[in-house]
N, C-alpha and C positions, 0 to 999 in steps of 0.2 A: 294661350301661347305664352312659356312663360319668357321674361324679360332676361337681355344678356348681365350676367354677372361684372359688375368692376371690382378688384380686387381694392379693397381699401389701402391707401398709402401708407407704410410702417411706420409707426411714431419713432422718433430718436431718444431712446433712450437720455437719462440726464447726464450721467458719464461721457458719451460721446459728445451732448449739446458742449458739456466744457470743453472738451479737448478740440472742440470746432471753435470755439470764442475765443481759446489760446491761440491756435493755427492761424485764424482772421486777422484778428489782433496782430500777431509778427509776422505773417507773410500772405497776404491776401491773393497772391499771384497761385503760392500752392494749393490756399484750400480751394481756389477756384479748380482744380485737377483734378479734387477727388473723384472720384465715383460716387454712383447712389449711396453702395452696399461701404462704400470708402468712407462716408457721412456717419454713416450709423457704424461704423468701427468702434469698437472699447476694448476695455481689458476691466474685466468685472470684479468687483471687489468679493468678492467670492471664497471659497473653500480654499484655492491659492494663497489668496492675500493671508486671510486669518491664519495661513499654517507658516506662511513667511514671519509674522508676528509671532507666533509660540515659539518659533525656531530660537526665534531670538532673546525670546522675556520666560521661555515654560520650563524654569532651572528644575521643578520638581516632577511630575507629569506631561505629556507629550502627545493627546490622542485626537492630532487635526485631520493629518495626511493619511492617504489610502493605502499604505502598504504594512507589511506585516513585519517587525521586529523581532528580534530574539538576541538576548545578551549584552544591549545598549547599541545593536546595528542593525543592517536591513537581514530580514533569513533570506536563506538563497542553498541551493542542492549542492553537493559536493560534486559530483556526476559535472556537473556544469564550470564551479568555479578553479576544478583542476585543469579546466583548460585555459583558463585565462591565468597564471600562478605569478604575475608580474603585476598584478594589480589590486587595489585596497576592495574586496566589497562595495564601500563608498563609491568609489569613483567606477562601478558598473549596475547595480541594481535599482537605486531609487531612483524618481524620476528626473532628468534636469527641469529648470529651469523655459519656461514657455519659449524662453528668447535666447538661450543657452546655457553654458556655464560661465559664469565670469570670465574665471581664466583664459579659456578658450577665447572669449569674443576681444578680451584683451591682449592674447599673443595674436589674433589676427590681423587685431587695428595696427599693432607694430609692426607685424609683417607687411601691412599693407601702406606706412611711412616710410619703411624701409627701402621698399623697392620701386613708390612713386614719388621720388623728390617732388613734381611739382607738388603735391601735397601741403608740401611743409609749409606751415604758418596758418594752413587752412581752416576752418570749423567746416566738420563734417561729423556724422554721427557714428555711435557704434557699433559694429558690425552685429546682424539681428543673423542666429545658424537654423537655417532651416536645411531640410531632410533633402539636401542636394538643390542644384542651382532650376530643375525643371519644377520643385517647390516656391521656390522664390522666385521665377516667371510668374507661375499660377497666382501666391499671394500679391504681386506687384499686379498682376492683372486687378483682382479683386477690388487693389487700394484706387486703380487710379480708368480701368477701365467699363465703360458704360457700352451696351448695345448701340453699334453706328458708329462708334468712335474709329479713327482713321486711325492706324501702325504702319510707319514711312519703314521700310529695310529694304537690302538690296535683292536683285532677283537669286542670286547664289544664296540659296536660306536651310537651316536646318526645318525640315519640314512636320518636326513637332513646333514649332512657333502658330502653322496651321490650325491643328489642332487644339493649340490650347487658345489662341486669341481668337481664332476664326467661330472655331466649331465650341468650344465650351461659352468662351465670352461674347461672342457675336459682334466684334469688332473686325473691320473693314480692311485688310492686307494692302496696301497700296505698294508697289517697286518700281526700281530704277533700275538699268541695265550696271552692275559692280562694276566691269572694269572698262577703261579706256585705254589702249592701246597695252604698256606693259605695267599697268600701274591702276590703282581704285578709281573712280569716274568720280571726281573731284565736283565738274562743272556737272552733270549729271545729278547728282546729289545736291548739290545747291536749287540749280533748276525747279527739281520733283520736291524737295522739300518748300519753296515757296508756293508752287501749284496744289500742291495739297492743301497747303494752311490756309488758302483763298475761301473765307467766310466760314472759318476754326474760332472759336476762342482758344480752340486746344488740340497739339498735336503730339501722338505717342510715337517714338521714332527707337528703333531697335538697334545698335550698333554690334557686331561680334565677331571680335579680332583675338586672336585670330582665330579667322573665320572655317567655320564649318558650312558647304565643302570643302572651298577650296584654299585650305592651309595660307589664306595670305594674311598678311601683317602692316597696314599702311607706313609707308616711311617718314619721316620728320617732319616733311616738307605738306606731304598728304594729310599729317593728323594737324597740322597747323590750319592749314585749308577749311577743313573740316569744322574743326573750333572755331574758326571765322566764321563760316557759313551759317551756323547756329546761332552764332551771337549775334549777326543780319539778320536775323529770321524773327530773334528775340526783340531785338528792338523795334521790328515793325509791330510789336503787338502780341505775336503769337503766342501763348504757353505753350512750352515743352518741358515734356517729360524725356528725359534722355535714358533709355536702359544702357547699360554696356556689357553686355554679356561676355566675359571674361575666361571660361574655362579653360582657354590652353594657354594661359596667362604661363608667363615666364617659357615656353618654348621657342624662343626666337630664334632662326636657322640663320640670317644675315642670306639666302641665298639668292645671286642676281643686283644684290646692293644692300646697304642698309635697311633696317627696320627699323621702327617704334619700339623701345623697350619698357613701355611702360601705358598703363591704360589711359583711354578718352579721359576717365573719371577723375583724373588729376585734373588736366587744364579746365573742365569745365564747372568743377566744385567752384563757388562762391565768385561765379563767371557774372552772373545776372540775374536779375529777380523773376523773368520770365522763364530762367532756365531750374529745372530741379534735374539734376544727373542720381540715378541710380543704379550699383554695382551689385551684378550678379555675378559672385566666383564662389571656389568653393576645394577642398585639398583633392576632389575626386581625380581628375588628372593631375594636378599641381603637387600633390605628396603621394600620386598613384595607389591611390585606395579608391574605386570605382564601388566597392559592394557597400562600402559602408556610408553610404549617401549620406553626406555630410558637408550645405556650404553654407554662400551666408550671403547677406544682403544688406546692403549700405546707402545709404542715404548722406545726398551734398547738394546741401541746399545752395541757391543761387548767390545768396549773399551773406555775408559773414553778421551782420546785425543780426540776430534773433535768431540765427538759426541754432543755437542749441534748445532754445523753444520749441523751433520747429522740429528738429530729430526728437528732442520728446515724446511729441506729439507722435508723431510718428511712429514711432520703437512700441508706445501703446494700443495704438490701431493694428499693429501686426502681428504684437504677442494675442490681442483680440483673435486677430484671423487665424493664426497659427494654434490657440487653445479650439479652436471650432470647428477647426480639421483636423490633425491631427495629432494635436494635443501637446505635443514639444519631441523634439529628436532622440534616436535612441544614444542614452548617457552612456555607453558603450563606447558608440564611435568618437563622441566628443572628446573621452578623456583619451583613448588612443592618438586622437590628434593633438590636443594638446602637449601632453607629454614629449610628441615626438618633435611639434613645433618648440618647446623648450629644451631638448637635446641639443648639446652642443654639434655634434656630427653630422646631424641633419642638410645642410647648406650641402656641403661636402658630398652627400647622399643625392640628394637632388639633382646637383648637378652630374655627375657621375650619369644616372639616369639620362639625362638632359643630351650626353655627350652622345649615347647610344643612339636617340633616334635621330640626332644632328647627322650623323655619320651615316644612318638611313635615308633618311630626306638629301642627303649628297648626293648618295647615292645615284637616289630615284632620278635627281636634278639633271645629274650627267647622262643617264641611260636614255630617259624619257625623249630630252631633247635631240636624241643623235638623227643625222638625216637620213638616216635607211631607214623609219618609223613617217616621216614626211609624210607618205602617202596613207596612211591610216589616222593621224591623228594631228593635232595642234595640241600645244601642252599651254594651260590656263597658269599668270602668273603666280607663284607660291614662294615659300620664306618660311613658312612656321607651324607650329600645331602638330597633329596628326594627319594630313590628308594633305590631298594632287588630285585636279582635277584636268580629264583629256577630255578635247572636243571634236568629238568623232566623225569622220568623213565618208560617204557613204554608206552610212548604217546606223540604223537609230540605235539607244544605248540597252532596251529593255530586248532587243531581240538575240543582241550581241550578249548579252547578260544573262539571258537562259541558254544560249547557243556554249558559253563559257563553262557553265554550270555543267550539262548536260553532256557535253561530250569532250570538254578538257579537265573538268574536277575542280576548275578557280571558281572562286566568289568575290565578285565585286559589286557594286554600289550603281545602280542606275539613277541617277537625280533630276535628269532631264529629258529633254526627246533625244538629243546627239551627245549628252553630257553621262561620263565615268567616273565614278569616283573609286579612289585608291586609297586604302589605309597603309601609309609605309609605316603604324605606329604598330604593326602588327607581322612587318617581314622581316628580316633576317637580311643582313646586307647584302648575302651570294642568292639571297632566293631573285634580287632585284630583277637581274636582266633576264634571267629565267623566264618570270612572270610576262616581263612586256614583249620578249619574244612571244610568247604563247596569245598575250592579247594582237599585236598582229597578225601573226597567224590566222588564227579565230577570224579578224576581221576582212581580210582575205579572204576567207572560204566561203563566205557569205555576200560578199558583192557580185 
């Protein structure tokens, strides 16, 4: 009979043992975070490195990196480069950078001073671009998640977080009911985040405002609460890991009152040593380029001592993760973004953009809520983003949603048993009441 195999435990490489002795050394609270697969993170001094050295010292011959030159630049098709006619060779063929292009991760980090004052005066790191922000989920999982590990987010969830923390990394979903009355579940979230952390060293907590479904945006007062509640959490002990997932960063509607105009990731950078905040954003919504998957990932350590050590540290471990998957972003998207983030116009642009779906999300605001809809629907509170979500009254959402399908021609979003979700980031301001007439209707015919 033969005996069960144990897979022998990976040795750690010397590279990572150092980048673990840096880590210990200035914040013992984050290397306690990592993950297994987090431990043995490196960035290997390798065929990268040596080719970054020739770049810089090989004045007469040049023959480190994998791609093929012709006439002192990258070769590349005509067929091909006559469609991009705005840009250098350079800045499309050869590869970037594991962790981006400089320029790039440096007009982000200003983008990203710019528009969160609390920021300023902060130590926080530089923005690391991966291939969109469900990239930089997955690597953040790698860095910091273990099989069993517990992720506190609210029950309103994009339900790729499932996916990737549940079902790839075998980490533990834990939720709280989002909202309270007309507003995020403040106490709620306090609550489920203490109950959780009961006999943690360590707890992953997902934040994503605004939130996907349901287009809200916590208000002043909530994201104060909020930052409270975590710093009570921190101080009993717990490590957290804070994500804040960010993508519909800057779409704030003000609808129903005030919003937060600005991310978690500000107040809670160099909040506490038990706190490590991590921003997930990225220009796929934010500069409306969705196909050219392209965000980035930031790291704010808890305390301003050491932590450029620690973003170090750090920024190593993920250029690691990121050469091991997929090897570095396509330098396509990065210089398109770049560029256009150093276009003076840009702002201008953005908002412009901005003003459109504001004017749609009004829209939806005033239609949704009128009271000849009463008897089909309750409309969940929203402010921002792309999306509305209704809560449906006698009729579950996946029945009403092939009934929609099938015999009125609409498509929408089922998220829950009684829960609809609505893209207004995809109608047309006259298609608005169009649309909700038709989903009443609908749900009428079926009760």
């Amino acid at each position: 009979m033969s005996q069960a195999h144990t897979p022998a435990k990976q040795s750690i490489n010397p590279l990572a043992s150092e980048l673990n002795e840096k880590l210990a050394k200035n914040a013992p609270e984050v290397f306690a975070m990592l993950s297994d697969y987090g431990r043995r993170a490196y960035f290997p001094k390798g065929i990268l490195t040596q080719s970054a050295e020739a770049k810089a010292k090989a004045h007469r011959f040049n023959a480190t990196i994998g791609i093929a030159t012709e006439g002192g630049g990258p070769m590349y098709l005509d067929s091909i480069q006559q469609r991009v006619p705005g840009l250098e060779p350079k800045d499309i063929y050869p590869y970037a950078p594991p962790a981006g292009r400089p320029g790039l991760r440096d007009a982000w980090r200003k983008k990203l001073l710019a528009e969160n004052p609390s920021l300023a005066g902060k130590t926080f790191g530089e923005p690391v671009t991966t291939s969109a922000i469900t990239h930089g989920i997955s690597v953040t999982a790698e860095l910091f998640v273990d099989p069993g590990d517990v992720l506190l987010l609210p029950d309103k969830l994009w339900g790729n977080y499932r996916l990737c923390f549940e079902n790839h990394f075998g980490a533990k979903i834990e939720t709280f009911p989002f909202f309270e009355g007309e507003g995020f579940n403040v106490a709620g979230f306090g609550e489920a985040l203490e109950r959780n952390a009961q006999g943690r060293d360590k707890l992953i907590v997902l934040l994503n405002f605004p939130n996907n479904p349901t287009g809200y945006m916590p208000t002043p007062a909530e994201g104060e609460e909020i930052v409270k509640a975590l710093r009570a959490q921190a101080e009993r002990g717990t490590k957290l890991v804070v994500l804040t997932d960010d993508a519909y960063f800057g779409l704030f509607f003000h609808l129903g009152g005030d919003s937060m105009t600005e991310s978690l990731f500000g107040p809670l950078t160099n909040l506490h040593p038990n706190i490590l905040a991590v921003k997930l954003d990225g220009a796929t919504k934010e500069l409306f380029v969705w196909g050219l998957r392209c965000g980035f990932l930031t790291f704010g350590p808890g305390q301003s001592q050491g932590a450029e050590a620690v973003c170090d540290v750090l920024d190593a471990k993920v250029r690691g993760l990121i050469r091991a998957g997929v090897s570095n972003v396509p330098h396509l998207s990065q210089s398109l973004i770049q560029f256009a983030l150093e276009a003076p116009e840009v702002d201008a642009e953005r908002q412009a953009k901005a003003d459109i779906l504001c004017a749609r999300a009004s829209r939806v605001y005033e239609i949704s809520h009128q009271p000849r809809f009463k008897e089909s629907w309750d409309v969940y509170p929203f402010n921002s983003g792309y999306f509305m979500l209704i809560e449906l009254k006698g009729v579950e959402a996946e029945r009403l949603r092939v009934h929609l399908l099938d015999q009125h021609g609409v498509g929408l979003i089922a998220t829950g048993k009684h829960d609809l979700r609505v893209a207004f980031s995809c109608l047309e301001v006259d298609d608005v009441e169009p649309l909700f007439e038709i989903v009443h209707q609908a749900i009428q015919e079926l009760i």
